[in-house]
N, C-alpha and C positions, 0 to 999 in steps of 0.2 A: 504494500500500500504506500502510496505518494506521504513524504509525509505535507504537515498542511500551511499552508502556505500563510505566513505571520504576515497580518494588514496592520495591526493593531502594535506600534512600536514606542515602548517606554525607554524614553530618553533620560530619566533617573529609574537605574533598574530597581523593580520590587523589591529583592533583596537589601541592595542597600537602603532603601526606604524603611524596610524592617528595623535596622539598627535604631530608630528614631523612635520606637514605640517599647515603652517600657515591657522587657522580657516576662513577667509576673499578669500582664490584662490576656483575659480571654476573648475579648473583643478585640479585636486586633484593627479600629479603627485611629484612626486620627482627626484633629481639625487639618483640614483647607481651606486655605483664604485665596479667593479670583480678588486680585489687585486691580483690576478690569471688567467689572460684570456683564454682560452682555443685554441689551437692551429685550424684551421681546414683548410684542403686541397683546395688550389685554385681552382677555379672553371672551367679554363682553362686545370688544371692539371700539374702539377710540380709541388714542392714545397705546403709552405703554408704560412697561417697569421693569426695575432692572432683578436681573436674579437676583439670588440671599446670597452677596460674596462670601461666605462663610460656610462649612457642611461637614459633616463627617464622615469621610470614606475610609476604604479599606488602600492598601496602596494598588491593588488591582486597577482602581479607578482613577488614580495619580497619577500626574505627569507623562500623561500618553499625548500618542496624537499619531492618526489614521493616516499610514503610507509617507513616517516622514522618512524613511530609511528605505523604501521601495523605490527600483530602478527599472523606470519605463524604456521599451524599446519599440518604437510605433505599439501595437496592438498585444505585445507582450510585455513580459514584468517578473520580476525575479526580485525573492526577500535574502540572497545572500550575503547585502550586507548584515542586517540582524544575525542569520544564521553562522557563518563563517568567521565574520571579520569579529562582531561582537561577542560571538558565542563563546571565543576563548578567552575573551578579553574578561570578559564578566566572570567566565570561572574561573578565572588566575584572581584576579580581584575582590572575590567573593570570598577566597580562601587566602589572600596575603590581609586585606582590611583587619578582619578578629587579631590579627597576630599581632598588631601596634594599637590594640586596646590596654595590653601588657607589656610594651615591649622589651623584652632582654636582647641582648646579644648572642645569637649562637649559632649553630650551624644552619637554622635556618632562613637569617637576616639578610642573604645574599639576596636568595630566589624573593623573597617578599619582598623586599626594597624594589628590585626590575618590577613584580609586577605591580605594586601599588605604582608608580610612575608610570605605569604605561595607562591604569586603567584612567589616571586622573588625567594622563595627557588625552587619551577619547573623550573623557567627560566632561573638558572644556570645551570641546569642540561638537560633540555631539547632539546638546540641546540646540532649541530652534533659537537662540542667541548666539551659540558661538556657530552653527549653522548661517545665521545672517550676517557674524563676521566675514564667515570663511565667502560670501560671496562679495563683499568688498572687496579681499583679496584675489578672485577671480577679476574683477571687475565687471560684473553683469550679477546685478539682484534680481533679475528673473530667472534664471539659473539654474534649480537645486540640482539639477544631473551631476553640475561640476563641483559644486559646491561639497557634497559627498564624495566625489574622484578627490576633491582635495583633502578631504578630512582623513580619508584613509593613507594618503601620504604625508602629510602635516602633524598628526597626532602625538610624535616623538622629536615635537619642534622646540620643546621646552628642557628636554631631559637634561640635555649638559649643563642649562643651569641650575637648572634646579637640584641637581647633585654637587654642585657647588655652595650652595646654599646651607644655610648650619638650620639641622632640623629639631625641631621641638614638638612633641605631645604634649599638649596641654589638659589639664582634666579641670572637670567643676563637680565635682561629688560631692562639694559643701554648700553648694550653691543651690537654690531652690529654684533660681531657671533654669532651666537643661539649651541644651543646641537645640537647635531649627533647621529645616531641612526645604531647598528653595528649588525653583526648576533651573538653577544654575550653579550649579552647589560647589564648584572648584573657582574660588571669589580672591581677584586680583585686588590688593587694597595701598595705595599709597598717599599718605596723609596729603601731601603738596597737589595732590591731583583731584580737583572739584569734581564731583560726578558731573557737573556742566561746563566742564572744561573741553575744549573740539577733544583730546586727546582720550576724557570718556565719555563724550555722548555715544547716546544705543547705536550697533551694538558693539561699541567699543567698551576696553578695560585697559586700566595703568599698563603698560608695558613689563614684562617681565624681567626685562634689560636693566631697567630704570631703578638704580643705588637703593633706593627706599620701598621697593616694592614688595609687600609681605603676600605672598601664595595663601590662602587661607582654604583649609579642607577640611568640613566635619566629620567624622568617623563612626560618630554616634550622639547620644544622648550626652554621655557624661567625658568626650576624647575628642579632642580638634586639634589636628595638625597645621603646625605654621612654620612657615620655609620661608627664611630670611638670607637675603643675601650680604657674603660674608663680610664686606668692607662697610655695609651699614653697622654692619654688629660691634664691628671697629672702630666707627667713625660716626654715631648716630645722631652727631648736631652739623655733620654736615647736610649738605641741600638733597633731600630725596629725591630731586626731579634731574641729578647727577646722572649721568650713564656710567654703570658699572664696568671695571673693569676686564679688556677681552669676553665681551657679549660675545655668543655665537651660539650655533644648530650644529646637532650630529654630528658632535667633534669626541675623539675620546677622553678621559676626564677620572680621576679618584675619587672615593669617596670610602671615609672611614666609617664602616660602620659602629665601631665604638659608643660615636660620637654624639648619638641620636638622646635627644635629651630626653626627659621625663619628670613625672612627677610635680611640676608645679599644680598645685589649685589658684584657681583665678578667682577675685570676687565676683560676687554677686555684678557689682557695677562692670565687670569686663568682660563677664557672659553678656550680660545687657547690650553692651557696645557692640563685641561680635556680631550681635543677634542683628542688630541695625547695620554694620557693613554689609551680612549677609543678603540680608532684605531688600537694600537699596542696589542690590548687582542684578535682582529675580529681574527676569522680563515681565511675570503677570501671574505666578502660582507661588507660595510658601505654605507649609506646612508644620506643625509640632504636635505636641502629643497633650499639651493644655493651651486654652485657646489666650488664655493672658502673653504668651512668650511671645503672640504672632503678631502681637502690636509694641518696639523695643522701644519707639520713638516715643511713647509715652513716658519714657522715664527720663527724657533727657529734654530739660526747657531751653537750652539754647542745644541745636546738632550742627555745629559747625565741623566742617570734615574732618579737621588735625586737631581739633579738640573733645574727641570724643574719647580719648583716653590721656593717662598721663604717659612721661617720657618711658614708664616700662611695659607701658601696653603693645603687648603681641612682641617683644623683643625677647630673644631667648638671652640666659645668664653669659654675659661675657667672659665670668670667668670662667664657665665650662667650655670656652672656646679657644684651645689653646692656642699661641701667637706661632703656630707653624711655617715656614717658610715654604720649606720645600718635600714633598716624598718622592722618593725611588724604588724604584718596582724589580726586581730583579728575576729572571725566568730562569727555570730548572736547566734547559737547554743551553743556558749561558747567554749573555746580553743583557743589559736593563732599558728603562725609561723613566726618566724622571720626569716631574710636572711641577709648578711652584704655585702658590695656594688657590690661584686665580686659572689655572688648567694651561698656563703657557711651557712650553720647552725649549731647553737652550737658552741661548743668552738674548731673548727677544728685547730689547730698550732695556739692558739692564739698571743703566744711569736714572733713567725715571722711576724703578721699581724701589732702587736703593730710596731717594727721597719721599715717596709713600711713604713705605716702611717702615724711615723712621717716624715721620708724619701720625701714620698708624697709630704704631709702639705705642707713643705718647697719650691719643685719645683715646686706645686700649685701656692703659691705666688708669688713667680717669676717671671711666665707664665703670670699672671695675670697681674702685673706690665709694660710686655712688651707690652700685648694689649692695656694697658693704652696707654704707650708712643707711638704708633703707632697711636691708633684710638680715642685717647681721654677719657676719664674718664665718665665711665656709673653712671647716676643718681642713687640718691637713688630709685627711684618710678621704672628704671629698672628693678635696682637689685632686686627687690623684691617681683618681679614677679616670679626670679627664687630662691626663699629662702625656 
């Protein structure tokens, strides 16, 4: 038997939608909020009204939408995007996500680190947001044929930095609002960059490139992943709207798994905040698992974009970020490669690398100093985990 042909394609897959509905309900609904209700004709006839932007579904009913991954060919049609390209995506994804609920280091950090990066670089692009970037990038917004030709070449257009990037799990298990979960749920956020700035009007987002750009990715209810890049973590009064150092796609690149951080709890006020970055990225759908979380802007009387947190909001501890220069890679077969912290090799500009550096060093310290006076002073036995 054929098997059957998927019309019906979720652009946040079910599974993940699950992580957002506390494990303990036998209903296994949530609230959804339409940011955009749809207008329709009274039934009497006059006039109209708009739907209840509000309702409670199952994720069945979440974040779909009919044939947006189906590929027309005159009179034929084929779903192997969904099946093929997504299928393995979603199951790598499915099964690396739970593992940086907890994360340790260990034999299996390799493989789950590839595929979380790979599932989040699809999941940028596979809503009908980053779907209507990707036809900017074609240049033609009537498009979708290309616009999915691109998505499936583009998807791993982020990895090399974002493995440059110093990562943090975040958790709020003390926090009585949980994460939120939006129909664009992998949310570029850069304080210097207005959401009404040309560089994010829809469906544009901060540049990944751009010094101060935090990657933000929910994981669950009570785990959000934030990926900062390394020279803001260095330099965090410098200008975020800077271009980081050697940007680039598809280039090879290190990454210490060690290094992944954990364990902060974040307030109440920084889930809040979150929750309002996340909100303000959605094209038209959010959802959570109580319906007060789905409104964060009510907690916040002025929402000015760079001040919707303080100076350690979303920044991961600098001193877990040790002031490495350079790694070398050495193969069994004989030969190495080295890389220096920024993914360049050889002696690219070294004269400008040196004055960084020292540059760096210095607001490293600093940085570190003020974690001190804020959170106390990390043990040696800490520190030395991340040395």
């Amino acid at each position: 038997m054929a098997a059957e042909f998927t019309s019906v394609n979720h652009y946040v897959p079910k599974w993940y939608q699950q992580q957002f509905i506390p494990a303990e309900w036998t209903d296994r609904r949530y609230h959804y909020l339409d940011l955009k209700p749809d207008k329709v004709p009274n039934p009497s006839g006059g006039g109209f009204h708009f739907r209840d932007e509000r309702r409670q579904l199952g994720p069945i009913n979440c974040f779909h939408q009919e044939h947006l991954y189906t590929m027309f060919f005159g009179i034929n049609a084929t779903d192997v995007i969904e099946k093929a390209f997504f299928g393995k995506i979603d199951n790598d994804g499915s099964q690396s996500l739970p593992f940086f609920h907890e994360y340790e280091f260990n034999e299996h950090s390799e493989k789950s680190v590839h595929d979380l990066v790979d599932f989040m670089g699809a999941q940028k692009l596979r809503t009908p947001k980053g779907l209507d970037f990707l036809k900017t990038v074609v240049r033609d917004a009537s498009d979708h044929h290309r616009a999915l030709l691109a998505m499936q070449r583009l998807f791993q257009v982020h990895t090399t930095m974002w493995m440059e990037c110093v990562w943090e799990v975040m958790y709020c298990d003390n926090s009585p609002t949980k994460f939120i979960v939006t129909d664009h749920p992998v949310r570029a956020y850069n304080k210097g960059c207005f959401p009404k700035s040309p560089l994010c009007l829809y469906p544009h987002a901060p540049p990944i490139d751009l010094l101060g750009t935090h990657t933000i990715f929910p994981l669950g209810l009570n785990r959000c992943l934030v990926l900062t890049n390394l020279g803001y973590v260095r330099d965090p009064d410098t200008n975020p709207m800077k271009q980081r150092v050697n940007p680039r796609a598809y280039q090879t690149t290190m990454f210490d798994l060690r290094k992944i951080q954990t364990g902060r709890q974040m307030t109440e006020r920084e889930v809040q905040a979150t929750n309002y970055i996340l909100k303000t990225g959605a094209r038209r759908y959010v959802a959570a698992a109580e319906k007060e979380w789905l409104y964060p802007e009510k907690h916040f009387t002025k929402t000015m974009w760079n001040k919707v947190g303080d100076r350690f909001f979303l920044m991961p501890d600098p001193r877990k970020a040790s002031f490495t220069t350079d790694i070398v890679m050495g193969f069994t077969g004989g030969g190495a490669i080295g890389f220096d912290e920024y993914g360049r090799t050889g002696g690219q500009r070294v004269g400008r690398m040196d004055k960084l550096r020292e540059h760096e060093f210095a607001t490293h310290q600093r940085h570190m100093r003020r974690w001190d006076e804020r959170f106390g002073e990390m043990s040696r036995d800490e520190l030395r985990k991340f040395m």
